[in-house]
N, C-alpha and C positions, 0 to 999 in steps of 0.2 A: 421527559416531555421534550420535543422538541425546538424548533425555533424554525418560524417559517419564513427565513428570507432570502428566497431567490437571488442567483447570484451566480455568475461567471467565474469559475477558479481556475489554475492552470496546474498543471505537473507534468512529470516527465520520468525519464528512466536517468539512471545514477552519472551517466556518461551525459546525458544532451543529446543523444541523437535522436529521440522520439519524446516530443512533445505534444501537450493535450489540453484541451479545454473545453469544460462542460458547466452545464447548467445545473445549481444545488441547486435544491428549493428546502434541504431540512438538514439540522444536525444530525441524522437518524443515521446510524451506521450499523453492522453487526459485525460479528470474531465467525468462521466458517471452523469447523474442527477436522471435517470431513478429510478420509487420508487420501483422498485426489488432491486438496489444497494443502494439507501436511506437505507433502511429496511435492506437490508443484514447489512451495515459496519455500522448503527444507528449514519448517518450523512446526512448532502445537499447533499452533492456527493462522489464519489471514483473518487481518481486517477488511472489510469491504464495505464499499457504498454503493448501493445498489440504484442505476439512474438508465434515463430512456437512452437506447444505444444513440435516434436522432438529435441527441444533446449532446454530444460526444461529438469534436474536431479534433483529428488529430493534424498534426502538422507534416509529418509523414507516416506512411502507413508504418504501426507496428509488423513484426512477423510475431505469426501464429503458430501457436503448440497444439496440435492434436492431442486433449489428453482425455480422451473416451471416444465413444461412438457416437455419442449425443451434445458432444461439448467443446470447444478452444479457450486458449488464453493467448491473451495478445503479450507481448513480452520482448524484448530488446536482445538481439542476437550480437549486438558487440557486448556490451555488460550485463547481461543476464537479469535484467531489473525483472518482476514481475510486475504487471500493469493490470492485469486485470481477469476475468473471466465472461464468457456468455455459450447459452444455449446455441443449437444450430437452426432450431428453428420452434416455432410455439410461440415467441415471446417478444417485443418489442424493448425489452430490457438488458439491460448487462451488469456485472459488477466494474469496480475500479477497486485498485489497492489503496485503500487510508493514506498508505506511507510514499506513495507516489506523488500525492498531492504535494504542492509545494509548502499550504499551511497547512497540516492534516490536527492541528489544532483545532479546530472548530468540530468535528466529529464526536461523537458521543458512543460508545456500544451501549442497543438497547434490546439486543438480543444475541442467544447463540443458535448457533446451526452445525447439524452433524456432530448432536452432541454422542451419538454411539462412539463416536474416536476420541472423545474429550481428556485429556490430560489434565485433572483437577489441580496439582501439586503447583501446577502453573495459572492456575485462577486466582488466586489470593494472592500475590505476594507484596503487598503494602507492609510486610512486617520483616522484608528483608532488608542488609543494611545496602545503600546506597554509594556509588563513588560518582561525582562527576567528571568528565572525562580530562580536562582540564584538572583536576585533583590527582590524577595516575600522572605521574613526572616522564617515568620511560615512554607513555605516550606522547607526549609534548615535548619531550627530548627528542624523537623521532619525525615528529613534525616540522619542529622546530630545523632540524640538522636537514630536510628536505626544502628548507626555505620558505614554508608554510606556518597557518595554525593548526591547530585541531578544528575538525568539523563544523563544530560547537558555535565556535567562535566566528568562521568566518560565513560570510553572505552566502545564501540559499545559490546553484547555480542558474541560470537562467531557461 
């Protein structure tokens, strides 16, 4: 079930050079299986939040991927973030990537889409064993040796 509270969130692409902010109004997210979003985000799936394109500011214009006849995705041509998806025309709506958001904690998946390309083996996996990143040492050894933390550890960037 949802949670209905309206609300201003921000994200952006992995670099900072394209930033965004839109209006949520629900935890309501979904996972896309489809192999145009396979292919685009080069995973099983994307998560998406699906919101009115006029609630969407970006700070500068993303560039756009033509990835159909009928479709783009806006995306970050210095680091290659995926941002998002929308129709080219029909619809007042678009997608955002989950993981673009800056706290993509608040999202929920409360459905799948384009389950014909669904990769099952990667639906369940609460029964695999876990490392946190911060637990792998040659990770934080490498971190560490660049004068950094891991990820994990340090502040979300802006």
């Amino acid at each position: 079930m949802s949670v209905n509270m309206s609300a201003r969130m921000t994200g952006g692409c992995a670099c900072g050079r394209i930033r965004f902010e839109a209006a949520i109004d629900s935890d309501e997210a979904y996972l896309c299986h489809c192999r145009m979003c396979q292919r685009a985000s080069g995973n099983v799936s994307l998560a998406m939040k699906n919101v009115p394109q006029a609630d969407v500011r970006w700070s500068k214009e993303p560039d756009w991927y033509r990835s159909s006849v009928i479709a783009q995705r806006p995306f970050c041509a210095a680091c290659g973030t995926s941002l998002g998806f929308r129709y080219d025309s029909d619809t007042d709506m678009m997608d955002l990537t989950v993981a673009a958001f800056d706290d993509p904690s608040r999202f929920k998946p409360t459905s799948h889409f384009g389950v014909e390309s669904i990769h099952e083996g990667w639906i369940d996996t609460k029964t695999l064993p876990r490392t946190r990143t911060t637990d792998y040492q040659k990770l934080v050894d490498r971190w560490t040796a660049a004068g950094e933390r891991p990820p994990e550890t340090s502040s979300p960037r802006p």
